[in-house]
PyMOL commands that place a pseudoatom at each C-alpha (Angstrom):
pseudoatom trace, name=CA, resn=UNK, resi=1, chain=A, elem=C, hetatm=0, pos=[135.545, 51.256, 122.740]
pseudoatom trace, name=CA, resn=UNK, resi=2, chain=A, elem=C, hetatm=0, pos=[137.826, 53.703, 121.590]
pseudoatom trace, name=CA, resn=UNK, resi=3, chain=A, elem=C, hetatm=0, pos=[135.646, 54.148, 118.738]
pseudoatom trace, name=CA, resn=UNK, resi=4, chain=A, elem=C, hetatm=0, pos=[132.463, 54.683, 120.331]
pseudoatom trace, name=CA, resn=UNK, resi=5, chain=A, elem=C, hetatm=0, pos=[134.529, 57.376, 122.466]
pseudoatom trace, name=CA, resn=UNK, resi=6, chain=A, elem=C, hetatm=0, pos=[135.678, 59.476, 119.464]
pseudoatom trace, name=CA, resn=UNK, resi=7, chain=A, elem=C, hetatm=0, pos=[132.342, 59.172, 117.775]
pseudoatom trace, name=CA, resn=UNK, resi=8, chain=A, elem=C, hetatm=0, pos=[130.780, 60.407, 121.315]
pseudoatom trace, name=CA, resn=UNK, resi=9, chain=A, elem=C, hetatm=0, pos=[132.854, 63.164, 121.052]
pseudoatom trace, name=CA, resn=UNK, resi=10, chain=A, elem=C, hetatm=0, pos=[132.275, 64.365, 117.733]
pseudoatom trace, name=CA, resn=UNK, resi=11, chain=A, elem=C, hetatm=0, pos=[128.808, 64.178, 118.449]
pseudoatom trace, name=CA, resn=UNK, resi=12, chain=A, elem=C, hetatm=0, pos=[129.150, 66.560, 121.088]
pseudoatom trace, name=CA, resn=UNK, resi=13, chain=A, elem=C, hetatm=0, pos=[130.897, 68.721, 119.200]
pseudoatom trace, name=CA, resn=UNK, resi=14, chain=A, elem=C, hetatm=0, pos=[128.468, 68.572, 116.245]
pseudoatom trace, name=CA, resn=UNK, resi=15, chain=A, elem=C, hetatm=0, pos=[125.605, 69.189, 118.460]
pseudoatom trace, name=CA, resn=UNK, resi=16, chain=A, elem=C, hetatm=0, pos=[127.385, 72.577, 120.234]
pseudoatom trace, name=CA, resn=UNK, resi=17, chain=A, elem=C, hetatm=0, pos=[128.180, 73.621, 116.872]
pseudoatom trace, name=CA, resn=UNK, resi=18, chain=A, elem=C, hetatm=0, pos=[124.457, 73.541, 116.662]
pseudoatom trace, name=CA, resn=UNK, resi=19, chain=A, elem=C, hetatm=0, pos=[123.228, 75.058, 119.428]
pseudoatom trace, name=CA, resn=UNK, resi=20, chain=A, elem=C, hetatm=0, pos=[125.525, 77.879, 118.629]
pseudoatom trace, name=CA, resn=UNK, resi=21, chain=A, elem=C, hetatm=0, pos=[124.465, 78.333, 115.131]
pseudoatom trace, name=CA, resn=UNK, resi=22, chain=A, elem=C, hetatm=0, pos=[120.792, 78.547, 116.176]
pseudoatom trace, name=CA, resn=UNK, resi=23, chain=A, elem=C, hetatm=0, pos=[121.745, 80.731, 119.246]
pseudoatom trace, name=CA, resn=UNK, resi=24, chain=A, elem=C, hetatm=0, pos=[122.908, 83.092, 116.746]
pseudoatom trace, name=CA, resn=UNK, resi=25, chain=A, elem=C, hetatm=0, pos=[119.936, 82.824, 114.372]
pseudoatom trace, name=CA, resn=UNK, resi=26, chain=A, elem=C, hetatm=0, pos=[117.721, 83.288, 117.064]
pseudoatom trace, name=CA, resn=UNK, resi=27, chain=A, elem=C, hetatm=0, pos=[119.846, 87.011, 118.443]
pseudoatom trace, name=CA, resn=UNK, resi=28, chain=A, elem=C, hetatm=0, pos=[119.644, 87.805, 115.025]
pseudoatom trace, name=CA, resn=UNK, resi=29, chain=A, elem=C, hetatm=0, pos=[115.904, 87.226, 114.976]
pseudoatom trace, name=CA, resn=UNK, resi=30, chain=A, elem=C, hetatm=0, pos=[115.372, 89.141, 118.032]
pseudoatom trace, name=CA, resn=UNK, resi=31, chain=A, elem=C, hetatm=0, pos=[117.585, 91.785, 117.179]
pseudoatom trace, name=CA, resn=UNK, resi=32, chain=A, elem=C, hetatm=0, pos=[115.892, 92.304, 113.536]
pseudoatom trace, name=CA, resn=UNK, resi=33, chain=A, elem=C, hetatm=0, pos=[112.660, 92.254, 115.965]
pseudoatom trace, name=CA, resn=UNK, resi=34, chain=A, elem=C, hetatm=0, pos=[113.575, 95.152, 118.274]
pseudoatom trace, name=CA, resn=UNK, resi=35, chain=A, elem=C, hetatm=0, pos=[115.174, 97.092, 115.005]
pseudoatom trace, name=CA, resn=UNK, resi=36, chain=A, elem=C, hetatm=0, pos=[111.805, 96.630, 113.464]
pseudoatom trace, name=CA, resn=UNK, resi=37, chain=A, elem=C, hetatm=0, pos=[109.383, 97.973, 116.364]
pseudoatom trace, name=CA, resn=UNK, resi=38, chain=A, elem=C, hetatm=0, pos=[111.900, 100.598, 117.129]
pseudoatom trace, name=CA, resn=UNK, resi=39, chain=A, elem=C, hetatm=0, pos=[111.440, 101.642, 113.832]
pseudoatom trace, name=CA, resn=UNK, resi=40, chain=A, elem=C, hetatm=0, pos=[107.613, 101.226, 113.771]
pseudoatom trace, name=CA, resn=UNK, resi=41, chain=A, elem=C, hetatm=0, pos=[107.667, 103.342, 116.957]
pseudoatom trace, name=CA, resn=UNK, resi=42, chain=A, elem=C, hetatm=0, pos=[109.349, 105.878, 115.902]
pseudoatom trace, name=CA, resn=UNK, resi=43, chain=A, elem=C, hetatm=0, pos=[107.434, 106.685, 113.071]
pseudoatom trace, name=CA, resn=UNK, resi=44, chain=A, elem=C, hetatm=0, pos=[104.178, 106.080, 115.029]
pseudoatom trace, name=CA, resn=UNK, resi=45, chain=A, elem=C, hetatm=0, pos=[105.719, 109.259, 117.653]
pseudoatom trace, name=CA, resn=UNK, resi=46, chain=A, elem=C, hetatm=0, pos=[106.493, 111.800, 114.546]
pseudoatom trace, name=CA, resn=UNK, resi=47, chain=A, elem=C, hetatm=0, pos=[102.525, 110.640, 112.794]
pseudoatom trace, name=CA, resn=UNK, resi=48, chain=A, elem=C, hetatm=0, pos=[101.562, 111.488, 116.181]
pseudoatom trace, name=CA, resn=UNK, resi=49, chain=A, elem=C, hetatm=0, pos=[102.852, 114.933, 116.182]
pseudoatom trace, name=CA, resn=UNK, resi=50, chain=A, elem=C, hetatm=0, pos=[101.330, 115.620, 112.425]
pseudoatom trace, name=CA, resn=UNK, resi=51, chain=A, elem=C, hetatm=0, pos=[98.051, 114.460, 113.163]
pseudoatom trace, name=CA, resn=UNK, resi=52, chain=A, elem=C, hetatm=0, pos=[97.456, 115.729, 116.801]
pseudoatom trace, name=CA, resn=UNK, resi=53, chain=A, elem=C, hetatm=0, pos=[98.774, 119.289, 114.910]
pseudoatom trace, name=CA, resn=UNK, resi=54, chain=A, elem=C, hetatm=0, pos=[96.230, 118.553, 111.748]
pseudoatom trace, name=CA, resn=UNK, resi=55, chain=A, elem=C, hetatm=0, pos=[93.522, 118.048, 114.178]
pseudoatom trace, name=CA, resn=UNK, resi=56, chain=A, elem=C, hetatm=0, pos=[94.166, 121.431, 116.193]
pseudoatom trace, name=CA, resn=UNK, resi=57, chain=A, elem=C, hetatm=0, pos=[94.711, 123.150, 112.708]
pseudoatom trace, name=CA, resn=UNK, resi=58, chain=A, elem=C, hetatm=0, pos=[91.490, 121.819, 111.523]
pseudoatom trace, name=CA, resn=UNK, resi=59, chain=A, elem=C, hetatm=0, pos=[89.489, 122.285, 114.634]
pseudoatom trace, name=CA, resn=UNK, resi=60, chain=A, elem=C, hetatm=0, pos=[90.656, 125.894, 114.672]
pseudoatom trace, name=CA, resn=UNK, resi=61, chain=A, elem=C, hetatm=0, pos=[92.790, 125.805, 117.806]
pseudoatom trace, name=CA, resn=UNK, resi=62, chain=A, elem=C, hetatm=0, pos=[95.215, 128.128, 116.467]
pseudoatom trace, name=CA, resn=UNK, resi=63, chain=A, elem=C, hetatm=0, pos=[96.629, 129.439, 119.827]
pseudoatom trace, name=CA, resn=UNK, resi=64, chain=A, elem=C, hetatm=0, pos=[96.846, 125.655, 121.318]
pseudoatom trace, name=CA, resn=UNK, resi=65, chain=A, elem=C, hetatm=0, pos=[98.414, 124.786, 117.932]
pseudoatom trace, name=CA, resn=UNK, resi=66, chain=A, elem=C, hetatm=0, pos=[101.175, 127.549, 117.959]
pseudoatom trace, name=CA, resn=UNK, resi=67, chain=A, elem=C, hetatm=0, pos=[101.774, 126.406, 121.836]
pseudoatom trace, name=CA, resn=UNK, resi=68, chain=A, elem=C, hetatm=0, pos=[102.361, 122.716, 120.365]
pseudoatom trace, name=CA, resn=UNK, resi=69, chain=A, elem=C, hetatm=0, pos=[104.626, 123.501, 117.647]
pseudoatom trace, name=CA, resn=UNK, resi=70, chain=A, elem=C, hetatm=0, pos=[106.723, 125.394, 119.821]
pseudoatom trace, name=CA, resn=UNK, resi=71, chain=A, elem=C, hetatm=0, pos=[106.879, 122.400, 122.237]
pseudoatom trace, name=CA, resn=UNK, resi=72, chain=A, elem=C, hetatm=0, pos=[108.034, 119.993, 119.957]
pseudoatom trace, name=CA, resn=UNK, resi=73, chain=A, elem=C, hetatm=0, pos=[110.696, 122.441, 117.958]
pseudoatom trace, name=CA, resn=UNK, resi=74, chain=A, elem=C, hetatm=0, pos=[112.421, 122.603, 121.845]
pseudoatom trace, name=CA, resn=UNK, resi=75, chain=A, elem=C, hetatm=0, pos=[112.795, 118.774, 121.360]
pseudoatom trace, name=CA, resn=UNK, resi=76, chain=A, elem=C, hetatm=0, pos=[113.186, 118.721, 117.521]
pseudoatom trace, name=CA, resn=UNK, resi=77, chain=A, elem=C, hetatm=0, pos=[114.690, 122.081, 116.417]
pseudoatom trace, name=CA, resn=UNK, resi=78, chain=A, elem=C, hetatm=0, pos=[114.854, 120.887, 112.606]
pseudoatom trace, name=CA, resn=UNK, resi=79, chain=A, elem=C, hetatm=0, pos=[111.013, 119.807, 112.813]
pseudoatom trace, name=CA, resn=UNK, resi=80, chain=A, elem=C, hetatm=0, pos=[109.846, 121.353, 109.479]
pseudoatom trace, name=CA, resn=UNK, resi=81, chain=A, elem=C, hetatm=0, pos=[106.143, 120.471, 110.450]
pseudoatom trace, name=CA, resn=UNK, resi=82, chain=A, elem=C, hetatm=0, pos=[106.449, 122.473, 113.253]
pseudoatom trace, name=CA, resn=UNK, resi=83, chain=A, elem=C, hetatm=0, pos=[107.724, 125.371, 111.513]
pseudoatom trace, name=CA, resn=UNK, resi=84, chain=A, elem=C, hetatm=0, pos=[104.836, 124.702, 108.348]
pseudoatom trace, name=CA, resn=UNK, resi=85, chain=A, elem=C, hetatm=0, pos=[102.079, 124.354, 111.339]
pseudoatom trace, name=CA, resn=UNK, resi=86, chain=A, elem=C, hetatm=0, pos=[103.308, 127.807, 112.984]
pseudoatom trace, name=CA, resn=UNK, resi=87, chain=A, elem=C, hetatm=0, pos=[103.184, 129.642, 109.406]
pseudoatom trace, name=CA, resn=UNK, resi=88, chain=A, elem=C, hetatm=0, pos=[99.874, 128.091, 108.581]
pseudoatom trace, name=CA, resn=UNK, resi=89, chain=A, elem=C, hetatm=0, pos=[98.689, 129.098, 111.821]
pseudoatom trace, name=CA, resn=UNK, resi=90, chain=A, elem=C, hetatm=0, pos=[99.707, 132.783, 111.789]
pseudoatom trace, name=CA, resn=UNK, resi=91, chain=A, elem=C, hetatm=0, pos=[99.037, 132.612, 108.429]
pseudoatom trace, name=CA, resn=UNK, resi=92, chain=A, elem=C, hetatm=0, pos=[95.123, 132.002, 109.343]
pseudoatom trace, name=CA, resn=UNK, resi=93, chain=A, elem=C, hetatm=0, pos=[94.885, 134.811, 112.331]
pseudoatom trace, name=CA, resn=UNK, resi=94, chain=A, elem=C, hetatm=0, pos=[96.830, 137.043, 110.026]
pseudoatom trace, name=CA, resn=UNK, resi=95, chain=A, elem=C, hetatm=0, pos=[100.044, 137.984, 111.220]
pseudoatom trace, name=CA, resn=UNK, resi=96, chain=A, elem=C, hetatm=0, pos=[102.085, 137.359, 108.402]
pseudoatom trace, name=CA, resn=UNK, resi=97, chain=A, elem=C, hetatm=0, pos=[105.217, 138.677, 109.070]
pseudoatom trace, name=CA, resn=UNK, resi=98, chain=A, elem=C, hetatm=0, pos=[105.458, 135.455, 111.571]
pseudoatom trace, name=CA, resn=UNK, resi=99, chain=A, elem=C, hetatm=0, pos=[103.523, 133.259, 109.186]
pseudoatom trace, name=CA, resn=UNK, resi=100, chain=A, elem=C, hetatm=0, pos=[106.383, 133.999, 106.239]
pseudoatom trace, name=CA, resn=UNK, resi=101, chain=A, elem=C, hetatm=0, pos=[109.240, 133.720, 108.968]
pseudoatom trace, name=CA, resn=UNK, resi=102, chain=A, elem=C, hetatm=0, pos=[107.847, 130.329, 109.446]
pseudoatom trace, name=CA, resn=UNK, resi=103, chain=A, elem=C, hetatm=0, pos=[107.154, 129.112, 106.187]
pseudoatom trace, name=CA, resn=UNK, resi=104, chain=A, elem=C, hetatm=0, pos=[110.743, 130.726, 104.955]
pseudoatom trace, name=CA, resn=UNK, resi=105, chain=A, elem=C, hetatm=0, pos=[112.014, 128.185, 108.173]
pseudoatom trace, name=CA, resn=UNK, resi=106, chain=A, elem=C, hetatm=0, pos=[109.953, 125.233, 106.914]
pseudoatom trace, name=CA, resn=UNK, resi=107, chain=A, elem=C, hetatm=0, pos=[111.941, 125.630, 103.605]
pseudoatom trace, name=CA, resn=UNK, resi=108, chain=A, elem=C, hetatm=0, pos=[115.460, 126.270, 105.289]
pseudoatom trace, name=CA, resn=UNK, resi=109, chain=A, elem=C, hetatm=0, pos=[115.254, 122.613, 106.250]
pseudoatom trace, name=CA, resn=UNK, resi=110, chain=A, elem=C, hetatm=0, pos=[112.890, 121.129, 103.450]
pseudoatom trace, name=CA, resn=UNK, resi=111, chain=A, elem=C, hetatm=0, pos=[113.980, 123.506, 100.025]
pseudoatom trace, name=CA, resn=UNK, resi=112, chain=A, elem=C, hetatm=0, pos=[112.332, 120.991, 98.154]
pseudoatom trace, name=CA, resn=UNK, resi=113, chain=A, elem=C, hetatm=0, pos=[109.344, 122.012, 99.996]
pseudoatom trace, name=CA, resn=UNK, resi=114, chain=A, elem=C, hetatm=0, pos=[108.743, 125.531, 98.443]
pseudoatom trace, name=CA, resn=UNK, resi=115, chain=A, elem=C, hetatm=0, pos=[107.306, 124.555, 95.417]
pseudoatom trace, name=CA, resn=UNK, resi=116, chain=A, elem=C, hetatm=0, pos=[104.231, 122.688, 97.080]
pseudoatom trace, name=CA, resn=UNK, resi=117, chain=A, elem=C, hetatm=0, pos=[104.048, 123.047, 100.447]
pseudoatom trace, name=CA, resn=UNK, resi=118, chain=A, elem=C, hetatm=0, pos=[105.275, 126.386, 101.433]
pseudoatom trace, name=CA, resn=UNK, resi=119, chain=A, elem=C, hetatm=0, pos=[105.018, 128.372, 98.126]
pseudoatom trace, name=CA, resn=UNK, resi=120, chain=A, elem=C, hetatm=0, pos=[101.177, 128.937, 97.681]
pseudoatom trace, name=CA, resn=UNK, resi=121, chain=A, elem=C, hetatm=0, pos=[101.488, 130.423, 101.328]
pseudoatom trace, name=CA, resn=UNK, resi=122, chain=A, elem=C, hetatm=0, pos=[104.539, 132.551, 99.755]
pseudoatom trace, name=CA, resn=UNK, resi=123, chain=A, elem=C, hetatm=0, pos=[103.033, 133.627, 96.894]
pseudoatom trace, name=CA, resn=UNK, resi=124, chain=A, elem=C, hetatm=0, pos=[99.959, 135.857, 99.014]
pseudoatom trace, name=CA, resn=UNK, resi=125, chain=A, elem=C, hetatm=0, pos=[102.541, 136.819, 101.521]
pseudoatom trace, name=CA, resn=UNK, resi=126, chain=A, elem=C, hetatm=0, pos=[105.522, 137.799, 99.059]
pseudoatom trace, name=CA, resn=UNK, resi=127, chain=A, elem=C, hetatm=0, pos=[103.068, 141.614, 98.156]
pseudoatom trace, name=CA, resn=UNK, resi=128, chain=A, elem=C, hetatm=0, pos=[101.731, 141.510, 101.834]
pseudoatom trace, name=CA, resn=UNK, resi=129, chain=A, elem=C, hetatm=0, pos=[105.260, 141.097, 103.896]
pseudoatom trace, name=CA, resn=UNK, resi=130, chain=A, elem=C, hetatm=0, pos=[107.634, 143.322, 103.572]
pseudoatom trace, name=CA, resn=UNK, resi=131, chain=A, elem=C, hetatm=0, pos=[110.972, 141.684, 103.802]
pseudoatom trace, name=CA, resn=UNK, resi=132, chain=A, elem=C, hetatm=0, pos=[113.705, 143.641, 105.872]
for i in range(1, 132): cmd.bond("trace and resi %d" % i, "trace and resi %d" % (i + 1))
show_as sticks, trace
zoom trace
């Protein structure tokens, strides 16, 4: 009897060993779950802001556009798409002492993004702008 008691008992203890080890791997599935969509959220929210800005900038809703960017840079003051939307869009109605501000901002937080992205736009402002 005594026996059957202890080999009750380890049975017990081998199934809540069990239940805790797949209480655990199922947290850490949930918890890799909400990382993941978190994640995939995220990025979803910043595409949104590029392509909702592309489509203004391509539609020509350069006043909307400039209205936008500002928007999101009081949320995200070190948004460099903001700041390479703004110069593109002053840029296009030709005031280029803003469009170079902006482009020279875009590059303050992105160097890396002189060469490509911002330095065409510097290269026909750099004889237009004068620089103070």
């Amino acid at each position: 009897m005594e026996t059957e008691i202890t080999l009750l008992q380890d049975i017990k203890t081998a199934l809540l060993v069990l239940i805790i080890v797949v209480s655990i791997g199922v947290v850490a599935t949930v918890v890799r779950a909400v990382i993941t969509s978190y994640r995939a959220v995220k990025s979803e929210i910043d595409n949104m802001f590029y392509n909702s800005a592309s489509a203004m900038y391509e539609s020509g809703d350069l006043k909307e556009l400039i209205e936008y960017c500002h928007e999101h840079i009081k949320k995200k003051p070190n948004e460099a798409y903001a700041y390479w939307f703004l110069g593109k869009a002053h840029f296009q109605m030709k005031e280029l002492d803003k469009a170079d501000e902006y482009f020279h901002k875009a590059v303050e937080i992105y160097p890396h993004w002189e060469k490509e992205s911002v330095g065409p736009f510097l290269e026909i402002l750099s004889p237009s702008v004068i620089h103070h």
